[in-house]
MIBADO-479445 format. One record per residue (C-alpha): residue number from 1; x, y, z; residue in one letter. Coordinates in steps of 0.1 Angstrom, whole numbers, m for minus. Each point is the difference from the previous one (the first is absolute). Last residue first. Layout:
<pases>
PASE,ropa,x,y,z,nutor
PASE,NUM,X,Y,Z,A $
...
</pases>
This chain:
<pases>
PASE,ropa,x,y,z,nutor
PASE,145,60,m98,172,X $
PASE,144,35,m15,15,X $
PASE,143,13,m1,m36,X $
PASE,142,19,m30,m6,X $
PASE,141,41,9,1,X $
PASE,140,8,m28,27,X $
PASE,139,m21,m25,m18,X $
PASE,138,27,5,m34,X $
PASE,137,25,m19,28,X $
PASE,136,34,8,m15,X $
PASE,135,23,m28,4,X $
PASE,134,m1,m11,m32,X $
PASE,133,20,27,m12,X $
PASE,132,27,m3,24,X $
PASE,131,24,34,2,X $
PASE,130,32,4,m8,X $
PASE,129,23,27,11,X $
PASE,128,m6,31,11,X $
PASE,127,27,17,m31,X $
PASE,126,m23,m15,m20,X $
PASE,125,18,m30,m18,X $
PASE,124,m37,m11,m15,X $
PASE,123,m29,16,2,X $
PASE,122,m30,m25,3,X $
PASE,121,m8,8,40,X $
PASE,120,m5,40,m17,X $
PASE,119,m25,m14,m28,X $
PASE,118,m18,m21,29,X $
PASE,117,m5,22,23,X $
PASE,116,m8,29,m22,X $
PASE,115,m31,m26,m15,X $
PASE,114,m5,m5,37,X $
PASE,113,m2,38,3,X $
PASE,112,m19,9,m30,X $
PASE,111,m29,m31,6,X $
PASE,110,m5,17,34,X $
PASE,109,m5,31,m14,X $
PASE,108,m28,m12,m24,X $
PASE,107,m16,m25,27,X $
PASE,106,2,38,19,X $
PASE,105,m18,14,m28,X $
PASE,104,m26,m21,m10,X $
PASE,103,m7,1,41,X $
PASE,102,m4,43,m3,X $
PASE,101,m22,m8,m31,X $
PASE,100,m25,m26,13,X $
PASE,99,m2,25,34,X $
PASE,98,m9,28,m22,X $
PASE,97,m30,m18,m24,X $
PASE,96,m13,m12,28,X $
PASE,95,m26,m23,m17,X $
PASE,94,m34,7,m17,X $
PASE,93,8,30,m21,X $
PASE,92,m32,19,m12,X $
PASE,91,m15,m10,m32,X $
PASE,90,m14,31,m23,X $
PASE,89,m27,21,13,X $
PASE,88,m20,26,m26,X $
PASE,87,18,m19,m30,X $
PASE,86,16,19,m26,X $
PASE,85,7,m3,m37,X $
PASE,84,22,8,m27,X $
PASE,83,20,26,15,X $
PASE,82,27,6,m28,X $
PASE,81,36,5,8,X $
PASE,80,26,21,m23,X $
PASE,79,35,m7,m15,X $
PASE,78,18,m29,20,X $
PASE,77,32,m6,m7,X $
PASE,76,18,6,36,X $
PASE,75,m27,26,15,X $
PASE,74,m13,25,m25,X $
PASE,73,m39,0,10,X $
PASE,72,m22,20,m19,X $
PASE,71,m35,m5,9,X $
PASE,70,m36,m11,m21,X $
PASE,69,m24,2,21,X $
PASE,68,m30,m22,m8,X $
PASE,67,m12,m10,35,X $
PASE,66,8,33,22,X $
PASE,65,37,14,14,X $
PASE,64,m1,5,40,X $
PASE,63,26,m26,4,X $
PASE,62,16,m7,m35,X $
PASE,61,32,15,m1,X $
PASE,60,9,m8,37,X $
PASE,59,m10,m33,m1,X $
PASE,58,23,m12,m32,X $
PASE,57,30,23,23,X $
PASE,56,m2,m20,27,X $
PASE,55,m13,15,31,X $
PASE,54,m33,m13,4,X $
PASE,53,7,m40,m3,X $
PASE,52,m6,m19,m26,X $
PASE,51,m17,m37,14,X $
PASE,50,m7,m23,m27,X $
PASE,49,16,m29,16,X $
PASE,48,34,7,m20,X $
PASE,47,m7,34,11,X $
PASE,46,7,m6,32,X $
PASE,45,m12,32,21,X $
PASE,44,m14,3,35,X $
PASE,43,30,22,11,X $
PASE,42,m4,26,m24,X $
PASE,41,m41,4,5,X $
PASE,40,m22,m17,m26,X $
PASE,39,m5,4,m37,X $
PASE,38,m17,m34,m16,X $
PASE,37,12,m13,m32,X $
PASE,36,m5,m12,m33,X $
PASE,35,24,6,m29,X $
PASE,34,m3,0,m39,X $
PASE,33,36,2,m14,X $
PASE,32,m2,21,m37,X $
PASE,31,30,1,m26,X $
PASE,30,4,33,m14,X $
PASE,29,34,m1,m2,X $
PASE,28,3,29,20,X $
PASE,27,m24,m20,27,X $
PASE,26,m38,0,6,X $
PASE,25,m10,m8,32,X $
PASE,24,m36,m9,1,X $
PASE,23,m14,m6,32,X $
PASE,22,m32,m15,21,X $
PASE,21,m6,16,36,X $
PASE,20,m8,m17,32,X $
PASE,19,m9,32,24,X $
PASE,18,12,m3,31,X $
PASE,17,16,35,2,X $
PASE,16,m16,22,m25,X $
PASE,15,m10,5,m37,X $
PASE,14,m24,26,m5,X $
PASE,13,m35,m3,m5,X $
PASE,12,m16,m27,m25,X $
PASE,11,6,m32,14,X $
PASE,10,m10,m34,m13,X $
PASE,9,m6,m24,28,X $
PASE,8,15,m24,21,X $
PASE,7,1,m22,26,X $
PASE,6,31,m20,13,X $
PASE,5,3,3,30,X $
PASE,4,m40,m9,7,X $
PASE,3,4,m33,m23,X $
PASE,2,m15,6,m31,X $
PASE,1,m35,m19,m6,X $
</pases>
């Protein structure tokens, strides 16, 4: 038996938030890229855990839309989207989805200034002088998340 979260059935009515939704998107080449996801609010998304989120344009065409719709969708080489199926209730997210991406982002921004660190400690004959490389303490630039 499926886990609670994770339940599902087929769905007749119109797609809508929560909904875990199986995709066809055909591209100008014709070439077809079978995608499963779960729509969820903006700030819940990661798509790379199968989390699309409202606002993005995939979303926007097929909220609403029925299983078997066929849609254009023009965006980079993409052609058209199919809805191949639908669940009732996809998975919901089971961490903070915007807490993990604010602290992906400060280990980010802290990697971009000690990386700065270093590249501007490497230039030579600077009209600042010279700087010591090894000196630079990379634990001084960790993210304080």
């Amino acid at each position: 038996m499926k886990d609670d979260a994770e339940q599902s059935t087929t769905s007749t009515g119109p797609i809508r938030m929560g909904t875990q939704i199986e995709v066809e998107l055909t591209s100008r080449d014709d070439e077809i890229e079978r995608l499963i996801f779960t729509i969820v609010p903006d700030e819940q998304a990661d798509f790379a855990a199968g989390f699309l989120g409202a606002g993005t344009p995939l979303a926007k065409t097929i909220l609403g839309q029925t299983v078997g719709s066929e849609l254009p969708y023009p965006v980079a080489d993409m052609r058209s989207v199919k809805i191949v199926a639908a669940g009732v209730r996809g998975r919901r997210p089971t961490e903070d989805i915007p807490t993990r991406r604010e602290t992906v982002t400060q280990d980010a921004v802290s990697q971009s200034e000690f990386t700065n660190a270093v590249i501007f400690a490497s230039a030579v004959n600077t009209k600042w002088g010279d700087y010591d490389v090894d000196g630079l303490d990379p634990k001084k630039w960790a993210s304080k998340t």
